[in-house]
N, CA, C and O atoms as a MOPAC input file, in Angstrom:
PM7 MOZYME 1SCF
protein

 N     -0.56800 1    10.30500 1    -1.79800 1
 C     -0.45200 1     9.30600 1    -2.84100 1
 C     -1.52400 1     9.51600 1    -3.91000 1
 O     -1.26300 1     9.19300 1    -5.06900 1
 N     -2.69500 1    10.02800 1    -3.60000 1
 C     -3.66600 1    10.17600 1    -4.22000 1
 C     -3.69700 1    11.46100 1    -4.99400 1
 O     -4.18700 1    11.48800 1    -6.12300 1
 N     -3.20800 1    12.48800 1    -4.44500 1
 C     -3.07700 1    13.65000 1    -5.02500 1
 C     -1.57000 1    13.34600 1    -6.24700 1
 O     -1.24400 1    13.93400 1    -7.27800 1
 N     -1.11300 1    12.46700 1    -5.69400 1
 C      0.21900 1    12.64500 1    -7.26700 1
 C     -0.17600 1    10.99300 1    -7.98600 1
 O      0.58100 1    10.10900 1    -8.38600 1
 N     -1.76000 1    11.07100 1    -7.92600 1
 C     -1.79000 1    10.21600 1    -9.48700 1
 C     -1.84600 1     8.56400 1    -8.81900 1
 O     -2.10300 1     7.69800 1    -9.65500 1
 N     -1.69300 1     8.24200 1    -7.83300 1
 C     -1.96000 1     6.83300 1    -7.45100 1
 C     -2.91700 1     5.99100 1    -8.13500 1
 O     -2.60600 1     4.80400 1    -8.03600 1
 N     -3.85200 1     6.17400 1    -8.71700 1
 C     -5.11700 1     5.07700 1    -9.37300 1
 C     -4.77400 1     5.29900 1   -11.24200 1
 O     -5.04500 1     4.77700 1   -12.32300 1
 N     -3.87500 1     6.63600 1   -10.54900 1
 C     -3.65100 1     6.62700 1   -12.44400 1
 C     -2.78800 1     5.53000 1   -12.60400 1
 O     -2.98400 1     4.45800 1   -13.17600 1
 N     -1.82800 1     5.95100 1   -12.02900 1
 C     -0.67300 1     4.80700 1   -11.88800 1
 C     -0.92800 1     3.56500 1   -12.29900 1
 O     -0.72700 1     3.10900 1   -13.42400 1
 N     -1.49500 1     2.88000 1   -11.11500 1
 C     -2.25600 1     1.29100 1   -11.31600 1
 C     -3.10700 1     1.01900 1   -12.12900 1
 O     -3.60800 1    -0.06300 1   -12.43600 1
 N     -3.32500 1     2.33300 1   -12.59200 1
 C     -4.87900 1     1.85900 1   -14.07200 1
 C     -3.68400 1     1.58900 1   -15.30900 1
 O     -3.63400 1     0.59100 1   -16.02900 1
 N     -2.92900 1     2.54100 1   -15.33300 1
 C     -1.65900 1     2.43600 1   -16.59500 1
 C     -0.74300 1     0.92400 1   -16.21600 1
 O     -0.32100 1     0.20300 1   -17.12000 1
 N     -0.56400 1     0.65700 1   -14.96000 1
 C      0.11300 1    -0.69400 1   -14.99900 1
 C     -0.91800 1    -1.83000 1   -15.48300 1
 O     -0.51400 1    -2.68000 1   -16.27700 1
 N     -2.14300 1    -1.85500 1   -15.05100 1
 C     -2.90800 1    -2.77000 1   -15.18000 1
 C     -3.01700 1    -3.41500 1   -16.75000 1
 O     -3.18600 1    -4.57100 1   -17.13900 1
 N     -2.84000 1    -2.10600 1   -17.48000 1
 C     -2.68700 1    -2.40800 1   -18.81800 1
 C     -1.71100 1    -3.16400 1   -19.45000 1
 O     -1.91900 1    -3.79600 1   -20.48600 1
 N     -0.45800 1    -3.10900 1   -18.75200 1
 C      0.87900 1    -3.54500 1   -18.93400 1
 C      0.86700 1    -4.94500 1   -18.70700 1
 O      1.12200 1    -5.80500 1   -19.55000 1
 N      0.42600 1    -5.20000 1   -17.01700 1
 C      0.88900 1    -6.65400 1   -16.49600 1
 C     -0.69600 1    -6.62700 1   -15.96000 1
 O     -1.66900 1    -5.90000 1   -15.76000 1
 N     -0.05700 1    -8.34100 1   -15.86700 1
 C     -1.21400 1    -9.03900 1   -15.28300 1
 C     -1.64800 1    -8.83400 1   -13.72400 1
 O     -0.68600 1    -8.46000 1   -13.05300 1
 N     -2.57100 1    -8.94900 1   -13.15600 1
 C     -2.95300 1    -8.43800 1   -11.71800 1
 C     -2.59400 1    -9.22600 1   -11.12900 1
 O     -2.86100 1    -9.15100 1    -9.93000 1
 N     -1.60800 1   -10.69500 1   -11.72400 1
 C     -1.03300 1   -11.54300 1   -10.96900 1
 C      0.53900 1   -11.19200 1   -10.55900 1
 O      1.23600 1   -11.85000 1    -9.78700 1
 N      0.88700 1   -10.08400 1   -11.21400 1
 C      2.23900 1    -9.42000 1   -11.17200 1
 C      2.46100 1    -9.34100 1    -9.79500 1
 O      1.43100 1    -9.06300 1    -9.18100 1
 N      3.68200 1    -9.52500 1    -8.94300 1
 C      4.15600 1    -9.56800 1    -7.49200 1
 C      3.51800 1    -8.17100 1    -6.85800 1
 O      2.70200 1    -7.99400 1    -5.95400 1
 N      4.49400 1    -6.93900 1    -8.02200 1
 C      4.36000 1    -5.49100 1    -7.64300 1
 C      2.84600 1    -5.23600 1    -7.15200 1
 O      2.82100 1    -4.45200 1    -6.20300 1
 N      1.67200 1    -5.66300 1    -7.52500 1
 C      0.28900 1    -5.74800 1    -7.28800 1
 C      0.50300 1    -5.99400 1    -5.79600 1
 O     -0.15600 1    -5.15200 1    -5.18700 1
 N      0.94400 1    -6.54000 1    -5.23000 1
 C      0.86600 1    -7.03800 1    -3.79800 1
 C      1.30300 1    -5.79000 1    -2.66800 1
 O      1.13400 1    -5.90100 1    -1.45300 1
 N      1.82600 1    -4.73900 1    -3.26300 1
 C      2.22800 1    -3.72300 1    -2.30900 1
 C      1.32800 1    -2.90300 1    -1.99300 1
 O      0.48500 1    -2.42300 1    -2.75000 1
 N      1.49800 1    -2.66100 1    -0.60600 1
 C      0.68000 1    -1.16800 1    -0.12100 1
 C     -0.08000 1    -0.53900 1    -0.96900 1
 O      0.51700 1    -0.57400 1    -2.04500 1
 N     -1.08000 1     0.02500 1    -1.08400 1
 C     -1.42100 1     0.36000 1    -1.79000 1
 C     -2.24600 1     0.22500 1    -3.07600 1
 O     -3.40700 1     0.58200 1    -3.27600 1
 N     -1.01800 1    -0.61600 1    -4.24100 1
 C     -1.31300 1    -1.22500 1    -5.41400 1
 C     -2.37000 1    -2.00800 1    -5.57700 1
 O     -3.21300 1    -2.01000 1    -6.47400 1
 N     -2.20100 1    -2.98000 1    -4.19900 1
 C     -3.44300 1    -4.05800 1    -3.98100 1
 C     -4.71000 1    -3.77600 1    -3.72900 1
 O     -5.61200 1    -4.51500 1    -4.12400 1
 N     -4.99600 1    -2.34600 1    -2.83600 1
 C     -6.04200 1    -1.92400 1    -2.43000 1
 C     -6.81500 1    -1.26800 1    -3.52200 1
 O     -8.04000 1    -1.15700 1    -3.48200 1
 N     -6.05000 1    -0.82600 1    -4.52400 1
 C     -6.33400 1    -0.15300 1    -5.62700 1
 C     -7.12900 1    -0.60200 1    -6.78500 1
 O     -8.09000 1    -0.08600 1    -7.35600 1
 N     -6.09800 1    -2.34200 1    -7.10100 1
 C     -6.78100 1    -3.22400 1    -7.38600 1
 C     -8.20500 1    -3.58900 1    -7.26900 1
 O     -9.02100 1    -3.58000 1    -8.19000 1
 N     -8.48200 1    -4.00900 1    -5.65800 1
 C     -9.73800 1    -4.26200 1    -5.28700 1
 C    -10.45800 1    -2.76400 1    -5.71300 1
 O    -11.58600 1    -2.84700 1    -6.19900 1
 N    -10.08900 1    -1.92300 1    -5.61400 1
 C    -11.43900 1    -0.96600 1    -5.75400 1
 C    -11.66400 1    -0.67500 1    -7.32800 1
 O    -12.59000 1     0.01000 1    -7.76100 1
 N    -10.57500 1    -1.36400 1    -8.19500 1
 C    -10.92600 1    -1.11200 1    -9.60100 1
 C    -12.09100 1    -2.28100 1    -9.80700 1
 O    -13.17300 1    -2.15300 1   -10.38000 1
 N    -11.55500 1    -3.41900 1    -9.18500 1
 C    -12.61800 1    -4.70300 1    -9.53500 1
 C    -14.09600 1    -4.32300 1    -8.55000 1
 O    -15.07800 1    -5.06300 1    -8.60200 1
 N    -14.06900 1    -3.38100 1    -7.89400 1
 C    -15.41000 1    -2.94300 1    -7.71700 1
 C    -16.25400 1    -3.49300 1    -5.40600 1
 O    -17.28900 1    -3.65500 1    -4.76000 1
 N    -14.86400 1    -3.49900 1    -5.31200 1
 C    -14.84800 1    -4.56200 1    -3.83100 1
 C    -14.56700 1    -2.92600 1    -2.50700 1
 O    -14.68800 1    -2.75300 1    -1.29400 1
 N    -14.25800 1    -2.29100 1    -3.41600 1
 C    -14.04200 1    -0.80700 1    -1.89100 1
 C    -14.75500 1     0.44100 1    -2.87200 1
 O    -14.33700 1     0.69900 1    -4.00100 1
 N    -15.51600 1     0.91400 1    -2.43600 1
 C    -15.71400 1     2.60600 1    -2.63500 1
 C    -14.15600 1     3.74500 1    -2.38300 1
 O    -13.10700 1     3.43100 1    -1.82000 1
 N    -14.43000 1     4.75600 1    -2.87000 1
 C    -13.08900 1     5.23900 1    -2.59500 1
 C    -12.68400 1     5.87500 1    -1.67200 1
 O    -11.46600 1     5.95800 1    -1.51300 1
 N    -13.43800 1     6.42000 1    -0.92000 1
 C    -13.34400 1     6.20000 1     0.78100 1
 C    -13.24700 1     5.08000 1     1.43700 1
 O    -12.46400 1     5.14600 1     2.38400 1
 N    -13.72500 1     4.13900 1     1.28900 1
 C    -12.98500 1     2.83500 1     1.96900 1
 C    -11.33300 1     2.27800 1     1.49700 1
 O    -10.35600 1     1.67100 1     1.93600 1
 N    -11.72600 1     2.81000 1     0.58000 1
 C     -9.71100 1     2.38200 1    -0.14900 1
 C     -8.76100 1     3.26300 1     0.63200 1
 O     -7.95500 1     2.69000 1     1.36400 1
 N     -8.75200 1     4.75000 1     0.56300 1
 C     -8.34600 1     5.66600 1     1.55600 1
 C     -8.16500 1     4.98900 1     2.88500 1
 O     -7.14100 1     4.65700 1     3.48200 1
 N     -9.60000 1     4.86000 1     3.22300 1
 C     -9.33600 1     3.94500 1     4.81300 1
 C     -8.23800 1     2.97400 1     5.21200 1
 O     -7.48400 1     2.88800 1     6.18100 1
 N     -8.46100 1     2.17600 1     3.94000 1
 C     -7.88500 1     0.78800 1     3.92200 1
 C     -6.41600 1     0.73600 1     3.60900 1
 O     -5.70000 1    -0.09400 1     4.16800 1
 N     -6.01100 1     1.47000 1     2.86100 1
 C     -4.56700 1     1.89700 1     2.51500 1
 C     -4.01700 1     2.75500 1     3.69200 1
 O     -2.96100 1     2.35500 1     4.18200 1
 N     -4.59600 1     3.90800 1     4.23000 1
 C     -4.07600 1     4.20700 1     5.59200 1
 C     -3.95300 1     2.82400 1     6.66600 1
 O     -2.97300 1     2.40700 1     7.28300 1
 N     -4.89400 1     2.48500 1     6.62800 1
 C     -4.73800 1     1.12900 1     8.20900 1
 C     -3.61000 1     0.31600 1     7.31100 1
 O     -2.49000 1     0.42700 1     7.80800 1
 N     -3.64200 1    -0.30800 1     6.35800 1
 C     -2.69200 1    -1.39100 1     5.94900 1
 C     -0.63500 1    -0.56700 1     6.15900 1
 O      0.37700 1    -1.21100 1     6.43400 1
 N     -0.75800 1     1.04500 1     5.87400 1
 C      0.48700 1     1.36100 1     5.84900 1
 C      0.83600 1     1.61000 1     7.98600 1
 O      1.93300 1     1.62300 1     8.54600 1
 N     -0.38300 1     1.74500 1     8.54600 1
 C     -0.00200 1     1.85600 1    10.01000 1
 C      0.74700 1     0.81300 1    10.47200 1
 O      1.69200 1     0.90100 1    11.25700 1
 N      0.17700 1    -0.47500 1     9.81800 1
 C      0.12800 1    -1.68300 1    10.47800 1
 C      1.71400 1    -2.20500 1     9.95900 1
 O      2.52200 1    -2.81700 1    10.65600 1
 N      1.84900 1    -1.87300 1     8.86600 1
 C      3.58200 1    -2.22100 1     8.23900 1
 C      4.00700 1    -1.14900 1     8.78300 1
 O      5.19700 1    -1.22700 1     8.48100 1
 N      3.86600 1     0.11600 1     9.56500 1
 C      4.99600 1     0.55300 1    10.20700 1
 C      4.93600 1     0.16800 1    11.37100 1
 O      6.10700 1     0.00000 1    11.71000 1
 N      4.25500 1    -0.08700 1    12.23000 1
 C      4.52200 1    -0.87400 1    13.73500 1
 C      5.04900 1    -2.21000 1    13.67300 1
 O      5.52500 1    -2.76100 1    14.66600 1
 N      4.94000 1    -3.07000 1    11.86900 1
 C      5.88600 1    -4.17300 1    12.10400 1
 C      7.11800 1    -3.73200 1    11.75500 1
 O      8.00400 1    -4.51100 1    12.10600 1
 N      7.42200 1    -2.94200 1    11.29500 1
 C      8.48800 1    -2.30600 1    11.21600 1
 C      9.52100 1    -1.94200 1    12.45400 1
 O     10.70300 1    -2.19800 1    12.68400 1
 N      8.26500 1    -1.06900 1    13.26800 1
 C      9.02200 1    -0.90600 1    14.33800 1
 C      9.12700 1    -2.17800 1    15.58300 1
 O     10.15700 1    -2.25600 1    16.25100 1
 N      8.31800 1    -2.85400 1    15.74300 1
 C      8.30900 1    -3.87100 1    16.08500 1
 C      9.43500 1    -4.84800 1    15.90500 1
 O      9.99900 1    -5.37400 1    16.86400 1
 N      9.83300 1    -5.14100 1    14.31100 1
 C     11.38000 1    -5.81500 1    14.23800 1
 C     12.64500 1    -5.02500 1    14.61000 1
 O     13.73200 1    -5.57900 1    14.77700 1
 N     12.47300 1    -3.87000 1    14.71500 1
 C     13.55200 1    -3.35700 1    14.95500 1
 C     13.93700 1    -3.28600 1    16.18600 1
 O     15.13500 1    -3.12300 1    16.41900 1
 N     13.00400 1    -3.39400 1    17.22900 1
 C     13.08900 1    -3.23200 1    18.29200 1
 C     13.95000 1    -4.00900 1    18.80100 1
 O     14.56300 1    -3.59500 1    19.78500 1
 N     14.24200 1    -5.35700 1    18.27400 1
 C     15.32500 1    -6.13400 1    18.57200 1
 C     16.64300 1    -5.95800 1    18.81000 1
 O     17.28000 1    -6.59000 1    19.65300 1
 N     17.29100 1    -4.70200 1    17.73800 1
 C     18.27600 1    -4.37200 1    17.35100 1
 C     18.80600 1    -3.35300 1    18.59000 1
 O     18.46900 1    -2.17000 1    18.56000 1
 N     19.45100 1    -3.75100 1    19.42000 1
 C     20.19200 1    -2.37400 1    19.97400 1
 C     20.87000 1    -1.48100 1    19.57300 1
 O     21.02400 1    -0.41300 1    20.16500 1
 N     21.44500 1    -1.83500 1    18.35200 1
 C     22.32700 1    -0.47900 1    18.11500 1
 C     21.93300 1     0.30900 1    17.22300 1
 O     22.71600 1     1.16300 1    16.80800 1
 N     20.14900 1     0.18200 1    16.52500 1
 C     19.73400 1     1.17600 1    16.28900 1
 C     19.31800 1     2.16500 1    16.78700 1
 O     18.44500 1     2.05300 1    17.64700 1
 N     19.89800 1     3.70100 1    16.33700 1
 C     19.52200 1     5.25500 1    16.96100 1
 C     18.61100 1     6.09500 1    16.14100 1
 O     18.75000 1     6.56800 1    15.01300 1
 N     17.64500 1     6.15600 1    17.00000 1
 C     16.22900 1     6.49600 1    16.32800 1
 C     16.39700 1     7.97000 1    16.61500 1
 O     16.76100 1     8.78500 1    17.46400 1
 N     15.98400 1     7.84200 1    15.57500 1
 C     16.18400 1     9.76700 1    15.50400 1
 C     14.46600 1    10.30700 1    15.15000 1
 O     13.80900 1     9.79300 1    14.24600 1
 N     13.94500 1    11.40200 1    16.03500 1
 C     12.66500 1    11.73500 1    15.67400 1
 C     12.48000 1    13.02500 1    15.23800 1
 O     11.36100 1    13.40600 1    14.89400 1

């Protein structure tokens, strides 16, 4: 994410919309946020954006688990 431009990204939206914009709230975007306003170093954002995307895929897999007639393919 970082290598194709991620902080560019959110620095060019920031300009656009307000940091109250929904899209701000995603993976990522948010963590990005905080480290523009000066709250993560950029190794802790790295950190923090890895743990936050682990944690939405085990709820991920977690809801699905419900579903029997999904076929998980690995």
């Amino acid at each position: 994410m970082f290598d194709n431009g991620l902080l560019e990204e959110v620095q060019d939206l920031r300009k656009k919309y307000p940091e109250t914009a929904p899209a701000f709230q995603a993976i990522g975007y948010k963590q990005c946020l905080d480290y523009f306003n000066g709250l993560y170093e950029k190794d802790t954002l790295i950190d923090t954006i890895k743990k936050c995307t682990r944690h939405f895929a085990k709820r991920q897999e977690t809801w699905f688990k419900k579903f029997e007639h999904v076929n998980w393919i690995s």
